[in-house]
C-alpha positions, 0 to 999 in steps of 0.5 A: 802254033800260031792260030789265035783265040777268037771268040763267037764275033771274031775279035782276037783275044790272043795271039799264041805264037806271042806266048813266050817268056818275056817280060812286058813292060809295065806300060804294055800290060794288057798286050793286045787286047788282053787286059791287066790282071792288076785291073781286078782285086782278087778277094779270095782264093776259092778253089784249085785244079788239076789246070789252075787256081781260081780267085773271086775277085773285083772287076775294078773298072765295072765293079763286076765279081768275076772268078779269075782261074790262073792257068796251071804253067809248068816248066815246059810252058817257059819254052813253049807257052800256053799247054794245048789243054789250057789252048783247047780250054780257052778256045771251047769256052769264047765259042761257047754260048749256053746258059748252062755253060760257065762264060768265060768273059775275057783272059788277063795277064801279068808280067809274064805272057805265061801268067795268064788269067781267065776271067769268068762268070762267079758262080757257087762252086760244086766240084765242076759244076756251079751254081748262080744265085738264080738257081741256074746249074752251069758246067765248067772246068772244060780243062779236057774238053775236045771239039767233037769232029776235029781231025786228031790223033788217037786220044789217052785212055785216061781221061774222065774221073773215074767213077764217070769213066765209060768201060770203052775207056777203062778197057783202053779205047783209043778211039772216043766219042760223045758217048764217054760223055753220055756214059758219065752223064748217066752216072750222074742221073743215077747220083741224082737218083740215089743221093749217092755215087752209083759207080765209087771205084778205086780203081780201074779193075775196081772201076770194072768189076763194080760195073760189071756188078751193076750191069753184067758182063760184057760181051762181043754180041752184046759190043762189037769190037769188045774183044779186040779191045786192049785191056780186055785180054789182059784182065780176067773178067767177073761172070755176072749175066744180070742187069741189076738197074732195076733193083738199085732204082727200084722206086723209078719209073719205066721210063726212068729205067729205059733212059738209064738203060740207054745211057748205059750200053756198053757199046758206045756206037749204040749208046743214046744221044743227049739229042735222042735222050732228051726226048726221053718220056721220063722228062714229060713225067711228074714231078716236072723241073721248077721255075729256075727262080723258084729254086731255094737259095743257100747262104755262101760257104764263107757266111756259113762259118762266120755264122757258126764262129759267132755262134760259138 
């Protein structure tokens, strides 16, 4: 590959056809317009994925505290540089502009072209999901991110975490769309709803049956497509007719329930749009969302247990 990184005003951060394994030169840290990862003190280590370890660290120029996310290499990235996963990442993020999504401010690198930083806001850390001290929710980790409408070649079914994982996935579509995103958003509404995962599977057919639980058994009048569907005549479907939304969320309001019910349509070609979905009645309805400065404030996870050591 040989397309380079540019963010929303074009400057070109990174060259991929110059990620190969070589050493740089200590003169020639910071190769082109990427600065040197020894420009920031990390602090602490805060957390690890399935692409990277993240650090807290000290922007040592500006005094900034930044999260610095090392990219996951593997062997194969000796010969062939940067992962596409790690690519796409990198690329979704210097276009992205939103106060809902992590900004990713620049990337710095080590010795090696194949160590390689990127350098984002600091946020509290919930899983995937940060927190600032503004009480403003961001999304991050954008590890399997894909651009909506690129040209591509038939994607793998096992994406997703799977208790956010849409049936059209489980049961082995090849073909995807935003709705696996707005499937998974629906689980996280019904997380919020009832202080509790609403889909916990341990598996793919547990995955299945526990959806089927919830909202019945699939059906081609009810998906187009559904029979033809790879898994499908590989797995012996639980008869359950019910849509059983109403009794888990017996306390929401109607429309609270038709949002759920339109986040969770099984065929994603009729599944609801975030655009459509946040027109939904349900966000007109008491009790409305607070100022993000009124949002109560949380100590840090690491003052927490010193405040617990000095306490015992």
């Amino acid at each position: 590959m040989s397309e380079e990184l540019q963010n929303v005003d074009g400057t070109i951060y990174l060259s991929v056809a110059d990620l190969q394994l070589h050493k740089i030169p200590e003169s020639q840290i910071g190769y082109g317009r990427c600065r040197a990862v020894n420009e920031f003190e990390k602090l602490n280590r805060v957390g690890e994925g399935t692409y990277g370890i993240v650090y807290r660290a000290r922007d040592s120029k500006s005094g900034q505290i930044v999260a610095l996310k090392k990219v996951r290499m593997d062997e194969k990235s000796e010969e062939d540089g940067i992962s596409l996963s790690a690519m796409r990442e990198i690329r979704l993020l210097l276009r992205l502009r939103h106060k809902n999504i992590v900004r990713l401010h620049e990337i710095a690198v080590g010795h090696h072209l194949t160590s390689i930083f990127l350098v984002m806001e600091y946020c509290t850390q919930v899983s995937n999901l940060l927190l600032n001290d503004d009480g403003c929710l961001k999304v991050a980790d954008f590890g399997l991110a894909r651009t909506f409408g690129d040209p591509c070649n038939d994607m793998t079914p096992r994406v997703v975490t799977l208790w956010y994982r849409s049936p059209e996935l489980l049961f082995g579509a090849r073909e995807q769309s935003t709705g696996v995103d707005m499937w998974a958003a629906g689980c996280i509404f019904g997380e919020l709803l009832i202080h509790r995962p609403l889909l916990p599977g341990k598996t793919e057919i547990d995955q299945i049956n526990r959806i089927i639980g919830l909202l019945g058994t699939p059906t081609e009048t009810i998906w187009k497509g559904f029979d033809d569907l790879p898994a499908v005549k590989n797995i012996q479907l639980v008869h359950q007719p019910y849509n059983k939304l109403k009794s888990v969320f017996d306390r929401s309001s109607l429309s609270c329930l038709q949002l759920l019910n339109a986040l969770f349509t099984y065929d994603p070609h009729l599944r609801i749009s975030a655009e459509t979905a946040l027109k939904s009645r349900y966000f007109d309805e008491p009790p409305l969302p607070c100022e993000p400065s009124l949002m109560p404030s949380f100590p840090q996870h690491r003052n927490r247990k010193r405040k617990k050591k000095d306490a015992s």
